[in-house]
N, C-alpha and C positions, 0 to 999 in steps of 0.2 A: 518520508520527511525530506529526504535528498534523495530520490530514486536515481537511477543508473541506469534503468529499464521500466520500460510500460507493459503491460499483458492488455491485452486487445481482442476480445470478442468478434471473430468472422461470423459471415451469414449461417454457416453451418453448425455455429454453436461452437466451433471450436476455439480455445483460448491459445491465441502466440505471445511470445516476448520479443520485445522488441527494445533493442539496446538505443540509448538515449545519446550513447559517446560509445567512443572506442574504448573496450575492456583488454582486461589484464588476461592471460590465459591462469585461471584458477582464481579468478577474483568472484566473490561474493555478490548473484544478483541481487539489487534491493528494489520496490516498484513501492508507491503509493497505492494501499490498498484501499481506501478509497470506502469503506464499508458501507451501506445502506442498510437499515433494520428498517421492518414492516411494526413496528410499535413503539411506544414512548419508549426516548431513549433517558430512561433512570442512569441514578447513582449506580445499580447494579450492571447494567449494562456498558457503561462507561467504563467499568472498572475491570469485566470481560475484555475491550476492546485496549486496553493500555499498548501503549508503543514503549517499546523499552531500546531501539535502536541506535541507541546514545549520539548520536547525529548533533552534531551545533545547531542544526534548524529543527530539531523533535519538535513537535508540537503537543507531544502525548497521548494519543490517540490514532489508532487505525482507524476511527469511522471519518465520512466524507468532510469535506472543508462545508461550512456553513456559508 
């Protein structure tokens, strides 16, 4: 919901992060995770996916932006 950092899929599969700003040394990364589900996404799935990151811009939700 305010990330600090991105995670970024390379060709080889492998996931980096990737800082968004200059960080603190021992500061908390945060990234937009961004979810994608291969099924209807229900009430129940929604409620799997809750963001609780207490962020001013929470959106409430881990899965993708529509």
């Amino acid at each position: 919901c305010d990330p600090n950092c991105e995670a970024i899929e390379e060709d080889d599969e492998r996931v980096f992060i990737y800082a968004l700003r200059g960080l603190k040394p021992g500061e908390e990364l945060f990234y937009d995770y961004a979810l994608q589900v291969d099924e209807p996404v229900t009430k129940e799935v929604e409620m799997e996916s809750e963001c609780h990151c207490g962020s001013a811009k929470c959106r409430g939700t881990m899965l993708e932006k529509k």
